[in-house]
N, C-alpha and C positions, 0 to 999 in steps of 0.2 A: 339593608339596615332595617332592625324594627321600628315600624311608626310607635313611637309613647302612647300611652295612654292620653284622652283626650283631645286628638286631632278629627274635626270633621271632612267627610271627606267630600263637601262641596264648598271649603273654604280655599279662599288661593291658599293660605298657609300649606295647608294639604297639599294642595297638585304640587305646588313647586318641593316640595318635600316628597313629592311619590316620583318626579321625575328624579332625583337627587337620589332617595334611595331603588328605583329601576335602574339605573345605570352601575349601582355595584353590584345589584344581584345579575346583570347580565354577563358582567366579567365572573361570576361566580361563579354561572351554571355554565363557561364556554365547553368544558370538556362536558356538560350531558348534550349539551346542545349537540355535538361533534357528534357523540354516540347516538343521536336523535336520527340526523340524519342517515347513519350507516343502517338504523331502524330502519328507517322509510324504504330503503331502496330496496331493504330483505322484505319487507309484509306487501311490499305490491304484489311479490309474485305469489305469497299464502293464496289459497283456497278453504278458508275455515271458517265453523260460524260462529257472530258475533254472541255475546251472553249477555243477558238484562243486567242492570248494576243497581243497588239501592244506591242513592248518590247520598254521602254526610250532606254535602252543599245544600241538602236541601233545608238546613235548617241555619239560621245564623245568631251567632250571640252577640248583645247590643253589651257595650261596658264592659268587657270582662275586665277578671281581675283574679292577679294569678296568687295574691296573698289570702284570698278568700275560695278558691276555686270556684268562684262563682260569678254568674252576668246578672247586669241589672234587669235583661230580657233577652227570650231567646222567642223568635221567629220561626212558626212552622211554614211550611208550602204543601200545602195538598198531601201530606200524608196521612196514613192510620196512625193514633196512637194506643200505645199498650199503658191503662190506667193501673195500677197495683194497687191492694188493699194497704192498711196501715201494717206495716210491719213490726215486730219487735225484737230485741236481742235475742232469741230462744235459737235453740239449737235444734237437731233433727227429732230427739225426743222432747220437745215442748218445754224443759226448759231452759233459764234464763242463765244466761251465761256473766258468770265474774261481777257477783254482785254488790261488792266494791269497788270495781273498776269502773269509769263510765268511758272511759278512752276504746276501753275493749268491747265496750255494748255497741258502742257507735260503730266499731269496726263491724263488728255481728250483725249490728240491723242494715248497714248498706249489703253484707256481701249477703243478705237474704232475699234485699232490693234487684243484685244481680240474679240471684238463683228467680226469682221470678220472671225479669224479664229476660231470660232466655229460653222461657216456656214461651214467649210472646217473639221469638229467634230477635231479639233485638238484647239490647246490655247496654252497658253503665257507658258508654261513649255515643248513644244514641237519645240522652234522656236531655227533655228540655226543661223538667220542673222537677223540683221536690219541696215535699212539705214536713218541716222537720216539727214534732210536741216535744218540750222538755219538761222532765218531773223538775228540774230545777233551770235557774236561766243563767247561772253561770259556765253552761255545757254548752252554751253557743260557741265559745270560742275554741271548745274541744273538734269543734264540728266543723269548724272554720278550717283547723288544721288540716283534720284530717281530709276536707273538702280537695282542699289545694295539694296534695299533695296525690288522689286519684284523679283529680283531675286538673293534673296541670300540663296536658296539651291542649287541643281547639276546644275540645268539649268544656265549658263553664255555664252548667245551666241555673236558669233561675231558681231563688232560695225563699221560703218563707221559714218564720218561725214562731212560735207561738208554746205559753208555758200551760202545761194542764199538767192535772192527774191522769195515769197511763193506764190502759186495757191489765196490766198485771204489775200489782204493788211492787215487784223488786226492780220493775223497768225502768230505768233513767232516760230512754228515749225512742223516740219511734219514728217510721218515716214512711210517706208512701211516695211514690213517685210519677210520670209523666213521660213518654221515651217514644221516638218516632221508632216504627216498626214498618218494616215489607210486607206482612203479612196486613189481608182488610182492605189493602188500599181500592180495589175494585167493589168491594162484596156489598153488600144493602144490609147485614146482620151483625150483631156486636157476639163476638167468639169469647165465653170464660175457659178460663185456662188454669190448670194446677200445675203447679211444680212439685218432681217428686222428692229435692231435696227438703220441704219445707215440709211443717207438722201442719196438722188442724183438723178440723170435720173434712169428710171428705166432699160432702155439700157444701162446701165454701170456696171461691175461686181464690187463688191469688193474685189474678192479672187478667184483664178482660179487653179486647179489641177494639176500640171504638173507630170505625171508617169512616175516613177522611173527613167529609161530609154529603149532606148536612149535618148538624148536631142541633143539642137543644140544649140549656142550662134550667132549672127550675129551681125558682129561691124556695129559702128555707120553707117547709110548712107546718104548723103548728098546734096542738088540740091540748082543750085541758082534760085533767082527769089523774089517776093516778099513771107509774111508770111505765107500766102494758098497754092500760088504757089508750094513753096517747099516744102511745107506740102506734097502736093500731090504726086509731081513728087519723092519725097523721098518713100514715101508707094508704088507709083509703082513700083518703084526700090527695096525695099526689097520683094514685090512681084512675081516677077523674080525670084529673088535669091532664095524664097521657091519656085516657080516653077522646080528648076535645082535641087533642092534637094527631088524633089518628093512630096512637102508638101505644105499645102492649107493654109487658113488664119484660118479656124476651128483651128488648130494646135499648135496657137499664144497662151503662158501663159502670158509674161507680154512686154511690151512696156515701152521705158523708153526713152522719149524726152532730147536737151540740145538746149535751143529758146533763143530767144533773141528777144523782150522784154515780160520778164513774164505777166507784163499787161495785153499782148493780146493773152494769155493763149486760153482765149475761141476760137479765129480761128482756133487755132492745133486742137483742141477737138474736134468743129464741122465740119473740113476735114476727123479724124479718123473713127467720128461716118459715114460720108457719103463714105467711104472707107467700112468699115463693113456693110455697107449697115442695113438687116434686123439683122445680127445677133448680138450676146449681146457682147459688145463691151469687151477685156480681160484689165484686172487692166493695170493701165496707173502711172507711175512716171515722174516727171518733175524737172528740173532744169536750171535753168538762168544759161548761159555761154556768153563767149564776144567771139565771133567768126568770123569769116569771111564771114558764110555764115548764115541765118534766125535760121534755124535747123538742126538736126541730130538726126536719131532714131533708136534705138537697139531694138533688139529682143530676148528672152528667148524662143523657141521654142520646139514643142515634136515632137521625128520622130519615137515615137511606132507606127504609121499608117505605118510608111517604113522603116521599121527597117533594111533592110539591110543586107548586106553581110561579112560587116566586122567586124575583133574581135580586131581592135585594139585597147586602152584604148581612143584614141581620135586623131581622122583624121583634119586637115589642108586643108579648100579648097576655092580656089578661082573660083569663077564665073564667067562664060561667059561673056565681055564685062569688066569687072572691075579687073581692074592690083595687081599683088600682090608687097609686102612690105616684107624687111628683118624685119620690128618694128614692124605690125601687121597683124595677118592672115583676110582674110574676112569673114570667117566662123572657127566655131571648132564644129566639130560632136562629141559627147561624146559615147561613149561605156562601161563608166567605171561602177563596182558597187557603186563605191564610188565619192563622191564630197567631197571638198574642201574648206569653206570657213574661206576667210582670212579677221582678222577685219584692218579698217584702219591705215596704219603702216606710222611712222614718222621718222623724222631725229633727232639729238637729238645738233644738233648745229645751234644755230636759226639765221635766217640773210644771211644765208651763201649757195647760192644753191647748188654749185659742193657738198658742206659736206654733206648735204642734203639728195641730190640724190646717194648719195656712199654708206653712212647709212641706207636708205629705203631700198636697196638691198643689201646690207649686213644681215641687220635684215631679210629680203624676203626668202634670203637663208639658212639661220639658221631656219628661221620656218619652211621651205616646207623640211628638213630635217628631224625634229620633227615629221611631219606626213606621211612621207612615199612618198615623191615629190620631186621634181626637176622641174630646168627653163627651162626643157623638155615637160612639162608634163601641166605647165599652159593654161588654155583655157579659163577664161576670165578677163581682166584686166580695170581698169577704174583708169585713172589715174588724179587727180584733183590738175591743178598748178593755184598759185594765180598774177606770175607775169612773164614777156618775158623772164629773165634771166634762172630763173627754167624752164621753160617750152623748153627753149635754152639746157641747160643742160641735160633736158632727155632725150632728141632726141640724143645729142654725145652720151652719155655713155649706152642706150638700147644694143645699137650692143654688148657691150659687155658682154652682160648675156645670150643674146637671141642667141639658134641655127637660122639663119635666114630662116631656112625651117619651124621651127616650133613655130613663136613667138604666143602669145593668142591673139585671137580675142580683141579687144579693142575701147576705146574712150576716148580722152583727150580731158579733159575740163577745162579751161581758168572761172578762178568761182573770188567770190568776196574773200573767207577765204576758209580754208580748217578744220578749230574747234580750232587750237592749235595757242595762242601768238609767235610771230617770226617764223610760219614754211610757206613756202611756197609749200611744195606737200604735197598730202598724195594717197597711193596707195590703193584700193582697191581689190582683186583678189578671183580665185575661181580656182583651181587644183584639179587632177587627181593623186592617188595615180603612182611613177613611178617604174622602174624595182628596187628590191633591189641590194643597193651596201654593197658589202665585208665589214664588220668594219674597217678595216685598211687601207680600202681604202679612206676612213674618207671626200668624195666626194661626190659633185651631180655629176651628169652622166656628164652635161653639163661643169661642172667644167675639170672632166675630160678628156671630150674632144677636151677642146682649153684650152690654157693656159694664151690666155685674160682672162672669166669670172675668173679663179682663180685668177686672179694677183691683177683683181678688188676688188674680194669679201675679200682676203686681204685687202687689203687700208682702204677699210671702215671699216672693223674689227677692226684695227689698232688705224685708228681713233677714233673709237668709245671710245674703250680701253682706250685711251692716255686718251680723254677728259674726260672718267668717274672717272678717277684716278685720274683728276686734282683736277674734283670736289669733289672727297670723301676728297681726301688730304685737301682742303680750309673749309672742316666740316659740307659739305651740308650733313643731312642724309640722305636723301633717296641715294646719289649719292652711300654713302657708304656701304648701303644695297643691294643697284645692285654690286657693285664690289664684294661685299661678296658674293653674288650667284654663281656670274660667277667662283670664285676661289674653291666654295664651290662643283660645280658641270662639270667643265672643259670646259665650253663655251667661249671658242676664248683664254683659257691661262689652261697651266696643271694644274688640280686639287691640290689643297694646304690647306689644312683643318685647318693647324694652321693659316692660311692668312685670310680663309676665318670667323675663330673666331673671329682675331685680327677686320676685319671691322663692322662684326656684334657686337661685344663690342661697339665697335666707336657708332656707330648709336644707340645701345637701348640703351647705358648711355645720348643719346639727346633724348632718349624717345618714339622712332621710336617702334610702336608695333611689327610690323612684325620681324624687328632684334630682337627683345628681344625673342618672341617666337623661332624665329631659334636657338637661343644663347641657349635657355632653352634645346632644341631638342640635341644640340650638347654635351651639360651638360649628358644629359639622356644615350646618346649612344657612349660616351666618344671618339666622332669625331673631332683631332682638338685638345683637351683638355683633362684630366683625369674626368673621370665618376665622377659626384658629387651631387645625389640627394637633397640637401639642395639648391643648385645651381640652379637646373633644377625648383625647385616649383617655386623658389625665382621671377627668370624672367620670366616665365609663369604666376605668379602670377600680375606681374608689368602688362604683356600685355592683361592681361584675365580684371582687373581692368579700359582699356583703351576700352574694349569692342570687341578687339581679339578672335575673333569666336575658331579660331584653339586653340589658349591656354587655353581657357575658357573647350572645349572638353579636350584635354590633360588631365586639373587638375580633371576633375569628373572623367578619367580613372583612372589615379592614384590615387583617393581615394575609388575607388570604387574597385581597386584592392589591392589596400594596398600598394602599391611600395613608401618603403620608410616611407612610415605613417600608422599608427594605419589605417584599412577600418572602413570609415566614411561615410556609405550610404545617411547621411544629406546631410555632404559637397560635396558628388558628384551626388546627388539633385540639388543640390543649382547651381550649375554653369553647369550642362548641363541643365537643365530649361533653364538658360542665353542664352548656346548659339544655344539651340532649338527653342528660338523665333527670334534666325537668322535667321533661315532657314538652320543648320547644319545638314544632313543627320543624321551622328552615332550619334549625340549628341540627336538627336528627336526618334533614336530606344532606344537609353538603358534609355532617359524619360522613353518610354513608355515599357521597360523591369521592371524600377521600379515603376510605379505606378502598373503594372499589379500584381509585388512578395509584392508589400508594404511594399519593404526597403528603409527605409530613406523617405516615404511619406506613408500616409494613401493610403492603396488598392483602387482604384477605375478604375471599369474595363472603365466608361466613356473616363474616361482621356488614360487611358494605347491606348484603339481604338484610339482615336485622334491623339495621336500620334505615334504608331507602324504603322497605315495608311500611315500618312506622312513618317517615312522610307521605308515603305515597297511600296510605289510609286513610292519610288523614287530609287529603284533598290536593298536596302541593304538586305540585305539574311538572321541576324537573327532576323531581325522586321517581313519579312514576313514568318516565322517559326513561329514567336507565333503569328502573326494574324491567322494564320491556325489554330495552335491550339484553339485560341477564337472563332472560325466559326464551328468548328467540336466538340468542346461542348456546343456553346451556352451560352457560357462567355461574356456577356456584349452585345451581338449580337443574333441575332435568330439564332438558329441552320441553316447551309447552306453546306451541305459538298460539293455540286460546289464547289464555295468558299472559300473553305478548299482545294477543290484540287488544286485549280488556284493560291494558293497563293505559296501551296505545290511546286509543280511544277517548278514556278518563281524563289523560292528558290534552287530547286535542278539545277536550270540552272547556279547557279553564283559559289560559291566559294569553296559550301562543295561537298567535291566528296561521302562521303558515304549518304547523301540524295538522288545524282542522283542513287546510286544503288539499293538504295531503292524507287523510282521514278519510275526506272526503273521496277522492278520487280512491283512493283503496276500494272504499265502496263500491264504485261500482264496477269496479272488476273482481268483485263478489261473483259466484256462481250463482246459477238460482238455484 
């Protein structure tokens, strides 16, 4: 069964819900398991050699959420990333595609997203961030669409948004992106890379390498003067600052302007390119702000050239000539294996900046909790207000998050929107996992150790709370679906499982799918409620009918295991079909579990490949047990026992412990 949204997974709620649903998915996979075995006992006698695998796993999305295709954070582990320049709708001759349509720009500027990063051998199922500019802000939700609908299997990475004037007047939007790649992850140098589907100078990259690490973040820097001017005297200045850090302009993975007036775009361009002189210029982002001074320009930089001395997850440092800030550092040197990124986080009281700004870090702190963070630990911030009051506002209340020895490198920008009706910030960010704290200690560090940041991240908790209870109470559902999480799961009020039924009732009897699947889930695991199988189809049935991915899977477990019903390998056909041309992981292995046994569909090993593939790509362990098996007999596939071992292998890394021992023991009756 799928866990719902909202379950943590060091709450009992969770375990006793992971064993409940571990026991259907075991009756589900018995027939790969069967074929597992028959596996084993053919690759003991293989002589073949093993091949390296980029692992998806190495990356994890915190929140997803399959209406938005996107997570509230995605989690790297020591890989390279491939940064892309800003992209736009343009087509192979430079221009701009369908410029009345904004549904079809947005298509154009991701699949230009994809053509780039597969100059960098990674793609759109490897990306952990994007950052979307709309010439207008009602295109967010064009974007949402289309989000969810590329990626609605594992991949949901983080989203920001932000409204500017674009690089070319007919553009309605632009994107650049963030994507774990194979390539870099050993190397000491940042690789730019062109793609030859894409238009541009040919001195201009559109995707650049950055290895693993170290890295370096450098906040904005800024000179007056006129639009050249400060162009310049800005790159000389961030120039410096890599010189005091040991590091050259080779080094540079992406640059990210905030000008004023976009119009005249091309003068920053043509200083940057005369700044790099001969070499190939690294992806470049832009964004209209209303500032004080022409420009400001940030850096993503690599210091595997100078790696250093130090171990600690990310150093603080300000440079010769340029004063430091208790609100932002001027540099943050990263150490860590791990990154951080956070999608753009809101307020949820519109109009209102102090609520605003309380609730963005309230929400900030609850997530970097979720991932293993703290306001310790942040190393780069972009903070986007749309007007003086807010932008007023977060300047008082910073101090009281931030240790002022260690705030994150940053730039706030003064933009036209930020994506969301009535919000006027939205915060961007990127963290370092920090030291773990005690459970009971129930704290970031930073909370810990002043009793401002606590007092604060109360308040907005507070608020949040109040406001969401107001609104579940006046019968908004989604409001009531959120209150039912948080009671369902202990975020900002004690877990209460009959509270959290009572609002998930509320909401799926207005039709709310998500509530009706929780409500189903709680039915199933008698959390909240007494167990009542008639119950559980009932509302899974409601939500799977509305196009509910998760309950749509549910229902083909349960018929496919019997719980509760006659097993009906048709009906759970039938709806994981459905929710396999979502893009549902388990629902795309046990397709293709049943086309392979030809229960409940005619045998066809074509289809069973197409889809055990798509599982087993996307990390689940008993898709890629029977692709193994189909490689190692030549089931549907040419015999391949590589193949067979790589998938073998994939599989023995995730879930079942007696394949690793049998993985294991293959090993070593490896040849040398």
């Amino acid at each position: 069964m799928v866990v719902p949204e909202g379950q943590r997974e060091n709450s009992p709620a969770f375990q006793r819900r992971a064993i409940v649903i571990q026991s259907l998915r075991d009756k589900c996979s018995l027939n790969y398991r069967k074929a597992w075995a028959a596996f084993v006992v053919r690759t003991l006698l293989l002589v073949v050699a093993a091949k390296g695998a980029f692992a998806q796993s190495s990356v994890q999305y915190i929140q997803p959420n399959s209406m938005t295709g996107s997570s509230m954070a995605a989690v790297v582990n020591n890989l390279a990333l491939a940064h892309t320049a800003q992209l736009l709708p343009l087509d192979e001759t430079g221009t701009v595609v369908s410029h009345d349509d904004t549904a079809k720009q947005i298509e154009m500027t991701l699949a230009n997203i994809e053509r780039a990063l597969v100059a960098a051998k990674s793609g759109l199922d490897q990306i952990v961030k994007i950052n979307v500019y709309l010439a207008q802000a009602d295109a967010a939700a064009d974007v949402q669409r289309l989000f969810a609908r590329r990626f609605a299997g594992n991949t949901k990475p983080a989203v920001s948004f932000v409204v500017s004037a674009l690089a070319h007047p007919d553009a309605r939007v632009a994107m650049d992106a963030i994507a774990a790649t194979p390539m870099g992850v050993s190397e000491n140098s940042v690789e730019r890379l062109r793609s030859a589907g894409l238009s541009g100078s040919s001195l201009r990259s559109h995707v650049a390498i950055l290895p693993a690490k170290p890295s370096v973040f450098v906040s904005g820097q800024a000179e007056n003067g006129g639009l050249a001017s400060a162009t310049r005297k800005s790159l000389e200045s961030l120039q410096r600052t890599l010189l005091h850090l040991g590091l050259k302009k080779s080094d540079i993975a992406q640059l990210k302007t905030f000008l004023t007036p976009m119009r005249d775009v091309a003068i920053v361009e043509n200083e940057i390119q005369r700044f790099f002189d001969k070499e190939t210029v690294p992806p470049i982002a832009h964004v209209e702000w209303v500032g004080s001074t022409p420009i400001e320009i940030e850096l993503v930089v690599s210091a595997a050239s100078n790696p250093g001395l130090s171990k600690e997850p990310v150093k603080f440092v300000t440079p010769p000539g340029l004063t430091a800030s208790p609100l932002y550092s001027r540099v943050t040197r990263v150490n860590s294996d791990k990154l951080i990124f956070i999608s753009g986080l809101y307020g949820m009281t519109p109009d209102d900046p102090d609520a605003q700004v309380r609730e963005v870090f309230a929400s900030l702190g609850d997530l970097l909790k979720k991932t293993g963070s703290d306001f310790r630990h942040l190393v780069k911030a972009t903070y986007y207000v749309s007007d003086d009051p807010t932008s007023t506002k977060l300047n008082q209340l910073r101090p009281d998050y931030y240790d002022p020895k260690r705030p994150p490198a940053a730039s706030k920008a003064m933009v036209r929107g930020v994506g969301m009706p009535g919000r006027s910030i939205t915060l961007d960010m990127i963290a370092v996992p920090g030291p773990q704290v005690a459970p009971a200690d129930n704290k970031t560090r930073s909370q810990a150790s002043s009793p401002e940041p606590a007092a604060a991240a109360s308040r907005g908790q507070a608020d949040n709370l109040s406001n969401l209870t107001s609104r579940a109470a006046n019968g908004e559902a989604e409001a009531q679906y959120q209150l039912a999480k948080k009671y369902q799961t202990g975020e900002g009020v004690n877990v209460d499982q009959p509270e959290a039924v009572k609002w998930f009732r509320k909401a799926a009897e207005q039709g709310h799918a998500k509530a009706q699947t929780n409500l189903g889930a709680s039915y199933a695991l008698g959390e909240g409620v007494s167990p009542d199988q008639a119950e559980t189809r009932r509302w899974f049935l409601k939500a799977a009918d509305q196009g509910e991915v998760n309950a749509q899977t549910n229902l083909g477990i349960i018929y496919y295991a019997g719980e509760g019903v006659p097993k009906d390998f048709a009906e759970a056909y039938k709806w994981f079909r459905r929710a396999a041309e979502q893009g549902n992981v388990e629902a795309q292995s046990h397709l293709g579990g049943l086309y392979y046994s030809g229960h409940g569909v005619r045998q066809d090993l074509a289809e069973a490949l197409k889809w055990l593939r798509k599982g087993a790509e996307a990390g689940n362990a008993p898709a890629q047990r029977t692709l193994g098996v189909m490689y190692v007999n030549g089931e549907g596939v040419t015999q391949d026992y590589a193949q067979a071992l790589e998938w073998s292998r994939q599989a023995a890394g995730k879930e079942d412990e007696q394949a690793q021992r049998r993985a294991d023991e293959f090993q070593k009756r490896k040849a040398p």
